[in-house]
Every structure is written in structure tokens, then in C-alpha cells.
C-alpha positions as CSV (number, residue, x, y, z in Angstrom):
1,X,-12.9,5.0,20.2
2,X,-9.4,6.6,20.2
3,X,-9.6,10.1,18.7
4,X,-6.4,10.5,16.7
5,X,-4.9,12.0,13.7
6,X,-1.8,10.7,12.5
7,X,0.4,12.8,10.7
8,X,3.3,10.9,8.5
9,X,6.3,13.3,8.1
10,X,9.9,14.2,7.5
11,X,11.7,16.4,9.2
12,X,13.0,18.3,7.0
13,X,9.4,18.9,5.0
14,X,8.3,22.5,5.4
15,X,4.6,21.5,4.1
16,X,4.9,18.8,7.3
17,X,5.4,21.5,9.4
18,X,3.1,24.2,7.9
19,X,0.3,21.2,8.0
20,X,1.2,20.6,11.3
21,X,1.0,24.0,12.7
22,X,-2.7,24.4,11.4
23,X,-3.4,21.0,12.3
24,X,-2.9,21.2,15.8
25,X,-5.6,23.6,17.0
26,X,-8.1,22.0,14.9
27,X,-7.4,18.9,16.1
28,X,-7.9,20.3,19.2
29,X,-10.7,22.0,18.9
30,X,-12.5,19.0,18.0
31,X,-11.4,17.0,20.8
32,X,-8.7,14.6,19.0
33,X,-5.2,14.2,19.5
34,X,-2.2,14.5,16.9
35,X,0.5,11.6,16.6
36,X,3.4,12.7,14.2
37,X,5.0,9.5,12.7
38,X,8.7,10.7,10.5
39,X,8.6,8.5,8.1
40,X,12.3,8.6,7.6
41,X,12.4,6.4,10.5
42,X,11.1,3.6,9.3
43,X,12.3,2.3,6.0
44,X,8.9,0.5,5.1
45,X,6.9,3.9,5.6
46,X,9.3,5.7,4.1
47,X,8.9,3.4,0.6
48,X,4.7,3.7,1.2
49,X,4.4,7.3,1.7
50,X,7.7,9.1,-0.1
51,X,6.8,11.7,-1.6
52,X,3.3,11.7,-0.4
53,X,4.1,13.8,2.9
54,X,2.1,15.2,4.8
55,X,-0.1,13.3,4.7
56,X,-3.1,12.6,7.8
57,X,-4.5,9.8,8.4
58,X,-7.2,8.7,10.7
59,X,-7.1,4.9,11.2
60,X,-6.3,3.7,7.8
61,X,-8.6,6.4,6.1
62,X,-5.9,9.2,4.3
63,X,-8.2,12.8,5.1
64,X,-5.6,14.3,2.9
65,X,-1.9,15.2,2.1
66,X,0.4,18.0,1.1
67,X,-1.9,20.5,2.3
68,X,-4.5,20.3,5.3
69,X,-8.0,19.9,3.8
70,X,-10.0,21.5,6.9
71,X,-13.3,20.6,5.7
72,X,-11.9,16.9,5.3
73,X,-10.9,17.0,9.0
74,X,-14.2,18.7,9.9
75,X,-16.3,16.6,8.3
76,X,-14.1,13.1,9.5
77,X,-14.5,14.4,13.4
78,X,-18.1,15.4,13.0
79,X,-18.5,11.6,12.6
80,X,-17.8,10.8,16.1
81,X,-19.1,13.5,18.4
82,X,-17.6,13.9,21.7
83,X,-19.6,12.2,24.3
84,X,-21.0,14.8,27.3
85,X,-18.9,14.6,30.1
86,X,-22.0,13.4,32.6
């Protein structure tokens, strides 16, 4: 399973970068990796998620947006333990 966070975003968003900033360490705390998608590049995403953003995503489940919801996160990640490196 590929353990990643996807983070859709504008550029010019300071709540995309403030979730972002927080996002990062817990993301790697827990083992997963962050993908930050602007959705200002894409005219489809931009119509789906406008003024949604920030808004993470894991797969096709939405963990939260505007704000970072670390117990969301937490709870998500806790789903899929990291396997021991044997």
C-alpha cells in the first residue's frame, strides 16, 4: 500500500501553506509521504475543490480541509501500521 497524503492547494492560500507546514512532520512521523497537488493547474480540480482548499486527502477519503485535523490524520495512519523492517 502506498502511504500518501495528498494535499490540494493554491499557491497563493496561506491556510495551504500553514496546513502544510504542520502537515509535513506528522506525515512523517507516521511514515507517509506528502504530494501537494495546486489546483490552479488543472481546471477540473480547480471547479471540484475551489474554495475547499486545503484540503488532504488520502486515496479518495477527504481527512479534512481548511485546517489540519491531527487526530483525523492520526487516527487514518493508525490504520495501516508500518510493517517491521525484518
Amino acid at each position: 500500500m502506498e502511504r500518501e497524503l495528498t494535499v490540494m492547494s493554491r499557491e497563493w492560500c496561506h491556510l495551504c501553506h500553514d496546513l502544510i507546514d504542520r502537515l509535513l512532520p506528522l506525515a512523517a512521523e507516521l511514515g507517509w509521504d506528502v504530494r501537494v497537488v495546486d489546483v490552479d493547474a488543472d481546471p477540473a480540480l480547480e471547479a471540484k475543490w475551489d474554495e475547499l482548499v486545503p484540503v488532504v486527502l488520502a486515496g479518495d477519503t477527504e481527512l479534512c480541509h481548511y485546517r489540519l485535523d491531527e487526530g483525523a490524520i492520526r487516527a487514518y495512519c493508525g490504520r495501516f501500521p508500518l510493517e517491521s523492517a525484518a
